[in-house]
C-alpha positions in Angstrom: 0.0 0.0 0.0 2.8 2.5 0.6 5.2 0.9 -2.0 6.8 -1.5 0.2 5.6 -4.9 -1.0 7.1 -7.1 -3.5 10.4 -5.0 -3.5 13.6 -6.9 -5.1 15.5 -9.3 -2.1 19.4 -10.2 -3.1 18.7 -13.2 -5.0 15.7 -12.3 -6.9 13.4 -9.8 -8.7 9.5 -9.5 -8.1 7.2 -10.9 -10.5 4.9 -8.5 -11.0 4.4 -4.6 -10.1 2.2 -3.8 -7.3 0.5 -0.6 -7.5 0.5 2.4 -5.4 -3.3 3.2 -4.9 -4.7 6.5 -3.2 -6.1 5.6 0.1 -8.8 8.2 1.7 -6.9 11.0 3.9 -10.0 13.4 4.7 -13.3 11.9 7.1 -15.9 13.6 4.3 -19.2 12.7 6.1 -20.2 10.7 9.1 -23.9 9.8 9.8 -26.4 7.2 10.2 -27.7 5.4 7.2 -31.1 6.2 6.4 -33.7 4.1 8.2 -31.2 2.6 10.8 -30.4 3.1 14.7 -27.4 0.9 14.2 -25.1 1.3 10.7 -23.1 4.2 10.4 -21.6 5.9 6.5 -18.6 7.2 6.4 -17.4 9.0 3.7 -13.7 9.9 2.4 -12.1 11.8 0.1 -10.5 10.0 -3.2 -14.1 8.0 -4.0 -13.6 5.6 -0.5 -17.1 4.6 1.3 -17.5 2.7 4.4 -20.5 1.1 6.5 -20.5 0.2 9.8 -22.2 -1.3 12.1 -22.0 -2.8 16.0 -24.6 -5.9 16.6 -24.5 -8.8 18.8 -25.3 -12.1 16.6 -28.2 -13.4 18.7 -31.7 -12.3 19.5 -30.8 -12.5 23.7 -29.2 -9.1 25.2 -26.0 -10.1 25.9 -22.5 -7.9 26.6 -21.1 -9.2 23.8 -21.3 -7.1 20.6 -19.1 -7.9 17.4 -18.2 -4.8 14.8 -19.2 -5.1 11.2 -17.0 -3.4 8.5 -17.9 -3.2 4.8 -16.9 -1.4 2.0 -19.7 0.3 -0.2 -17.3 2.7 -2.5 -14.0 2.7 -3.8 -12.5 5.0 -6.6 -13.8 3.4 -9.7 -10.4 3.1 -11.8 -9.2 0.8 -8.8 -11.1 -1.8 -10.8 -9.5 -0.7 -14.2 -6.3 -0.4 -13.4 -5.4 -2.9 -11.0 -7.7 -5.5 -12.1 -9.0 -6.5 -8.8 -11.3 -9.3 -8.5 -13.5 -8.3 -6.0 
């Protein structure tokens, strides 16, 4: 991510390039998503889109709780250019 991976060791050269990609460095927007007491947005600069959310996985209160990360945007030439497969 910062240009360290797959750098030349003394015996041999990488086999492919890996890319340098523009991770978010400005917090956009926070707020709740529409609808929901419980899933946050958070939006960055350079296209990056979060959701969150804190749950417990069973129908009983219990102390417990497990934090759910997913990713709802990402610049759009990350696809393009580095071909991922997500």
């Amino acid at each position: 991510m910062y240009g360290t991976l797959n750098l030349p060791s003394r015996v041999s050269q990488p086999a492919i390039k890996v890319p340098v990609i523009n991770l978010p460095t400005t917090l956009l927007y926070i707020g709740f998503k529409p609808g929901s007491k419980t899933t946050i947005i958070m939006c960055f600069d350079n296209g990056w889109q979060f959701s969150f959310r804190i749950h417990n996985a069973k129908d009983i209160k219990e102390t417990s709780l497990k934090f759910d990360i997913q990713i709802i945007g990402m610049p759009s030439d990350i696809n393009i250019k580095y071909n991922c497969k997500w």
